[in-house]
C-alpha positions in Angstrom: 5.9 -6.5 -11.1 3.5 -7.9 -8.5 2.9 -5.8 -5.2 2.4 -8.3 -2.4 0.2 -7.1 1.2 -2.4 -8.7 3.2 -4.0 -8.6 6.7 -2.0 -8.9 9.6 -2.7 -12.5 11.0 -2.1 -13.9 7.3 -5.4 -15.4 6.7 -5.8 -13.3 3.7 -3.1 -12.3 1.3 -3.1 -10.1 -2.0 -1.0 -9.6 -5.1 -1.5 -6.6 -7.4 0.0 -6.8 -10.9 1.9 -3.1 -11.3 3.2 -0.5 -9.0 1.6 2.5 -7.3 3.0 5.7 -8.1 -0.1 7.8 -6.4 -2.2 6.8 -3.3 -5.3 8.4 -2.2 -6.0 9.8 1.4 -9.4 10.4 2.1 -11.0 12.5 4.7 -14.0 10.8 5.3 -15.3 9.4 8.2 -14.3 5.8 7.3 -10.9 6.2 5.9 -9.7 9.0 8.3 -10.0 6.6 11.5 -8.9 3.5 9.3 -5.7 6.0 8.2 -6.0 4.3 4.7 -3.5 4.9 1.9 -5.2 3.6 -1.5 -4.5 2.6 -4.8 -7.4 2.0 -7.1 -7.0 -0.7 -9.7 -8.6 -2.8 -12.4 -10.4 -5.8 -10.5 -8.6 -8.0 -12.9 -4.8 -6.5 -11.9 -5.9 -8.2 -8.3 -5.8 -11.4 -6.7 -6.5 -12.9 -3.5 -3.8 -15.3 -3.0 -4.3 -16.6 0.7 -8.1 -16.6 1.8 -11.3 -16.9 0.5 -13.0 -13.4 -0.2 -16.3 -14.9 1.1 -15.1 -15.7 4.4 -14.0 -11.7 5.1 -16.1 -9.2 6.7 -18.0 -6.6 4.6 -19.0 -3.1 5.5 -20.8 -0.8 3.2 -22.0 2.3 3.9 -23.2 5.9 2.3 -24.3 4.7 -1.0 -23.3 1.3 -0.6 -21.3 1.2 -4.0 -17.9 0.0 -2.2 -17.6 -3.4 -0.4 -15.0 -2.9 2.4 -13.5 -6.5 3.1 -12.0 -6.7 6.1 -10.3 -10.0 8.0 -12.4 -11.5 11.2 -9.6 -12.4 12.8 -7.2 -9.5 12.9 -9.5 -6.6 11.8 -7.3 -5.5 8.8 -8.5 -4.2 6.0 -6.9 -5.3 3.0 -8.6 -4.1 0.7 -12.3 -2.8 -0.6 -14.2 -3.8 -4.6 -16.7 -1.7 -6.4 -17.9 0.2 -9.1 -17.6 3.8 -8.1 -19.7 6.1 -9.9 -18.1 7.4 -13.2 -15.7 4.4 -12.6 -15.8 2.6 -16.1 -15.5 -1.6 -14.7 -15.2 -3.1 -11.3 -12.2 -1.4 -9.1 -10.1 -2.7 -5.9 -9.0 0.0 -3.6 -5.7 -1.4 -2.3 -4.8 -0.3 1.1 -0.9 0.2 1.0 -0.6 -0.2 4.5 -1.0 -3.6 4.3 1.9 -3.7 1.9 5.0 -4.3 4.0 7.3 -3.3 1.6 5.2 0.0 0.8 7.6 3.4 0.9 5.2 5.7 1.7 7.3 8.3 0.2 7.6 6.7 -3.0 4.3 7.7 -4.6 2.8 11.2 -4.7 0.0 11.2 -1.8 -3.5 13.0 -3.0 -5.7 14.2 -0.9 -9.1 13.9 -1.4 -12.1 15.4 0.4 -14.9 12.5 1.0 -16.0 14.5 3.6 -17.7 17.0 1.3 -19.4 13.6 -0.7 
């Protein structure tokens, strides 16, 4: 099964092999205004179907580890790529709200406290 999301102008577009069945909500200054729901994959259970990943905005920040990608057009934020600490391989934090199909209450929601990181 593929989950299907991207930005909302449709410049950039996404397809995750699997389903989510948890999504992180973190407390940190960056999610919390973005309101992000995410599900961490494998980098290779992710494709960028519409878009060129090159072409999308990046933000780091705090250790610099995770490259936020986010669409110059529309502002959206797809989706961010990088090796967290303690992370074995290269991850992509989905954000299910770019999912238009996503039932938030469909996975179990975890909080997590970035704000303490």
């Amino acid at each position: 099964m593929a989950i299907k999301g991207g930005c909302h102008c449709g410049r950039f577009a996404f397809e995750v092999d699997g389903a989510p069945t948890q999504a992180m909500e973190c407390n940190c200054s960056h999610c919390a205004r973005k309101g992000f729901l995410l599900w961490f994959v494998p980098a290779d259970q992710f494709r960028l179907t519409a878009g060129d990943a090159a072409e999308m905005t990046l933000y780091t920040f705090n250790k610099g580890v995770i490259e936020h990608r986010f669409c110059p057009t529309c502002g959206v934020q797809p989706f961010a790529r990088g090796k967290p600490p303690g992370a074995p391989a290269e991850m992509v934090a989905v954000n299910l709200r770019t999912v238009p199909d996503f039932d938030r209450g469909s996975v179990q929601i975890v909080p997590v406290d970035g704000k303490s990181f």
